[in-house]
N, C-alpha and C positions, 0 to 999 in steps of 0.2 A: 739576536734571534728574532725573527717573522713572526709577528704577533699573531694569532689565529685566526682565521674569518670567521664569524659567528654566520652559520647557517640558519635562516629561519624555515623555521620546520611546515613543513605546505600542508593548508589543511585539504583533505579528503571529503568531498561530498560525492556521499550514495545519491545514484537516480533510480529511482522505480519507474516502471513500465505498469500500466494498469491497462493492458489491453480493448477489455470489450464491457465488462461491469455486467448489470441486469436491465439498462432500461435504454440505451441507445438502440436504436434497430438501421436499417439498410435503408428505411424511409427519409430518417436524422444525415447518412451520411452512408454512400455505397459500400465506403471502405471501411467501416466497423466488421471486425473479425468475428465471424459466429460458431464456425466450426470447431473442432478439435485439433484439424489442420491448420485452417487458416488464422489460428490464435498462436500453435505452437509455429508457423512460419512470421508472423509479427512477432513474435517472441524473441525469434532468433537472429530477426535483421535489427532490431533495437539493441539488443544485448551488442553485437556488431558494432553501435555508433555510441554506446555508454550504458546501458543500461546494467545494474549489477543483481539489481532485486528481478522479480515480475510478481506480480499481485496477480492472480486466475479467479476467475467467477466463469463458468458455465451458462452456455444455450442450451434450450431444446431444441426439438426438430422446426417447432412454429418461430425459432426466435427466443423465444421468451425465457428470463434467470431460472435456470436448476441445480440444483444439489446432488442430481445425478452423479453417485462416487465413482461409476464407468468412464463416463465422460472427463474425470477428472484424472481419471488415471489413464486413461488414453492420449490427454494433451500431456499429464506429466512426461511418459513415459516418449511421448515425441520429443520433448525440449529437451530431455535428458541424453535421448541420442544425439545431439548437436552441441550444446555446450553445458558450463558448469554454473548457468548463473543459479543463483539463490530463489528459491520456488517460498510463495507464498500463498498459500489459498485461502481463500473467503471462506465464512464460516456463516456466512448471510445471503441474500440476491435470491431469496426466493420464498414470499412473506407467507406462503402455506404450507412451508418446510416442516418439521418436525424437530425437536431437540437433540432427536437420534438421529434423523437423517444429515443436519447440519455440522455432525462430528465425525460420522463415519468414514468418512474421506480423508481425513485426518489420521485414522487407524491404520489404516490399509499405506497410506503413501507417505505419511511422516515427513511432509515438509518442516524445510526450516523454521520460517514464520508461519502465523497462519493470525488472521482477523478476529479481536476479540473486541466488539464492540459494548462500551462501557455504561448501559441505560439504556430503556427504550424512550421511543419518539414518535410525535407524529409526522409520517411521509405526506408532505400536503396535499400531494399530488394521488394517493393511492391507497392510504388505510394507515394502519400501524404496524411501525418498526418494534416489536415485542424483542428485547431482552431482559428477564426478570431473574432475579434474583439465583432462585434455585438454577437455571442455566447457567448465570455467569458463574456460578461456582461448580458446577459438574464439571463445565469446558475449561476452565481455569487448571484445574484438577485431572482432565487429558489432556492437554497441554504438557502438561508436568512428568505425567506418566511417559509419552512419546517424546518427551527434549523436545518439544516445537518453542519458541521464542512469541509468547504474545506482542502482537502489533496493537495495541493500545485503541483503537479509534475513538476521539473526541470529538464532538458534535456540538458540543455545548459545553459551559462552567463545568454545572453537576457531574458532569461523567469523570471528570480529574478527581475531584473528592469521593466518588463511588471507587473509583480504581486505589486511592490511598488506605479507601476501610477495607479494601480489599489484599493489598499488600499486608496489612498490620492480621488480618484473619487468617495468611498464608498460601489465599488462592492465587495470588500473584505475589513474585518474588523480584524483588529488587537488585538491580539498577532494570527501569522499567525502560521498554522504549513508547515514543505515544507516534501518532499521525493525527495532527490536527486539520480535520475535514471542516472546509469554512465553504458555505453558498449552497450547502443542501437543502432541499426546503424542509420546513420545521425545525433547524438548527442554525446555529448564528450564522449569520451574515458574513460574505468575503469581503470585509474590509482591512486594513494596513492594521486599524484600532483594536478591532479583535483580534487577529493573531499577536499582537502583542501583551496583550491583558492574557491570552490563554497561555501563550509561555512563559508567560510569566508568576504563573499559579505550576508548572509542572516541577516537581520534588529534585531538588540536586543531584545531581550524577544520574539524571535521565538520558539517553537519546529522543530527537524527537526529527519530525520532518513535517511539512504540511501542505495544503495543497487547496487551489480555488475550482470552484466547480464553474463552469461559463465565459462566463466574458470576464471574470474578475480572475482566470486563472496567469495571467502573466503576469500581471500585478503582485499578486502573493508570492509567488517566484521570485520573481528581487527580490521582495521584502524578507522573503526567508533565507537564500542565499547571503543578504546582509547580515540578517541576526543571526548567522551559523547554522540554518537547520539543514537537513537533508530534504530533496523533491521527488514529489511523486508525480509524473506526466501519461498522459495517454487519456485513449477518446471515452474510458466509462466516463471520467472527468470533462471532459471536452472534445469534440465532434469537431472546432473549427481552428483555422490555422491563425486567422482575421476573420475582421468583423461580417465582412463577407466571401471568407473563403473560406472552404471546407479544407479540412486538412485532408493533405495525402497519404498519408500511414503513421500508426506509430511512431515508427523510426523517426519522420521526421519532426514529431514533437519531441524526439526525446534527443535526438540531434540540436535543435534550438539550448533546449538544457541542459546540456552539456559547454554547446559554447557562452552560454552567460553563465558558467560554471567558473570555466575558465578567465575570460574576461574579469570576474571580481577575484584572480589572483589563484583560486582553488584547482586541487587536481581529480579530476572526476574517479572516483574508490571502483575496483576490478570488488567481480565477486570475491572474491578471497578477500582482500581487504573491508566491505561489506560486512563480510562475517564477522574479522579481528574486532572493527569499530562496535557490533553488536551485539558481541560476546554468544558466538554462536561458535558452538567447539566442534560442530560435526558438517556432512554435506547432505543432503538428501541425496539417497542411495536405489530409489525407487527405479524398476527396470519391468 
């Protein structure tokens, strides 16, 4: 009798698309997405070349990050008429937001994930990133009530240890997933060293994925594709394709990450799969 082939089982790496963020403008790079249009049409030509997630943050009319919940449900309700990927909205990008306004969006559209950033910081570049306390446990707490999946955001050390007192007090419930954000100013550095010291501090039978802000963002890419994490691409992150080229669209950075996806042996995760690995039991159903 034929002795069996052992099958080795392919691992699945999530890509997120992070489209347009709060602080790139048309000045940084023509092809940053501002619109509600032209964010849900990068939306859909990413998701097209791999993308399973999309991470939304909102413009104004000037440009500039809003919480506008309009706006939010205008782009959801665009991506949703085109495909099934996995909707995650910011719950930040706009530092004169309100507590209420920063959630509301979340009521109304009940994405999958949604941004829970773990600590505040200082923006070196702009003021203060306030998350204190009593918020992370309101939002924690709508979270919970709407099934949203918090997305972890690490910046630093402290915020994994703020996120662990926070599992043990029940605002967040365990297997956590994290995004560790390395090259933002006033948060560690994009280096190979730091995202290995930060996953290495995240609590077993986490998900996590991570991602470089600049010049150091393809670097961190291998580096996380090696250690098994899942990647996050697009221009809130980074504006250029090289060092002196601007990127052409989304798609195309999220096209690159997917072939060095591939390349180190892995098979790039469909939204659906996205969710299984995430332990996300529902689809955002928002119309």
């Amino acid at each position: 009798m034929e002795e069996k082939k052992k099958i080795k089982e392919v691992k699945k790496t999530i890509i997120t698309v992070a489209p347009t963020g709060a602080w790139p403008k048309k000045k940084n790079n023509p092809n940053v997405p501002m619109t509600p249009q032209e964010i849900a049409d990068d939306v859909y030509e990413s998701y097209k070349v791999g993308a399973a997630i999309c991470h939304l943050h909102m413009r104004d009319d000037e440009g500039e990050g809003t919480m506008d919940k309009d706006k939010f449900e205008e782009t959801v309700r665009l991506i949703k008429s085109k495909c099934d990927i996995v909707i995650n909205c910011t719950t930040s990008g706009d530092l004169n937001a309100t507590d209420e306004t920063r959630q509301a969006h979340l009521k109304s559209i009940k994405p999958e994930i949604a941004s829970y950033d773990c600590g505040s910081m200082n923006w070196m570049h702009s003021g203060l990133f306030i998350n204190h306390p009593k918020f992370l446990e309101g939002l924690g707490m709508t979270m919970q009530e709407c099934e949203i999946k918090p997305e972890i955001e690490i910046f630093d050390a402290g915020m994994i240890y703020n996120s662990l007192y926070y599992v043990k007090k029940g605002v967040l419930k365990a297997p956590c997933h994290y995004q560790l954000v390395l090259g933002a100013a006033g948060g560690s550095t994009a280096t190979i060293e730091n995202l290995v010291y930060l996953k290495g501090l995240l609590p077993e039978g986490s998900t996590w994925g991570a991602l470089g802000i600049g010049k150091q963002h393809v670097p961190i890419m291998l580096a996380t594709v090696a250690m098994g994490g899942h990647l996050r691409v697009g221009m809130e992150d980074n504006v250029m394709w090289s060092a002196d080229v601007l990127a052409e669209s989304n798609a195309q950075l999220v096209k690159r990450a997917a072939d060095i996806v591939r390349v180190a042996g892995n098979e790039v995760a469909t939204p659906a799969e996205a969710r299984e690995i995430l332990g996300i039991n529902r689809v955002c159903d928002f119309k």
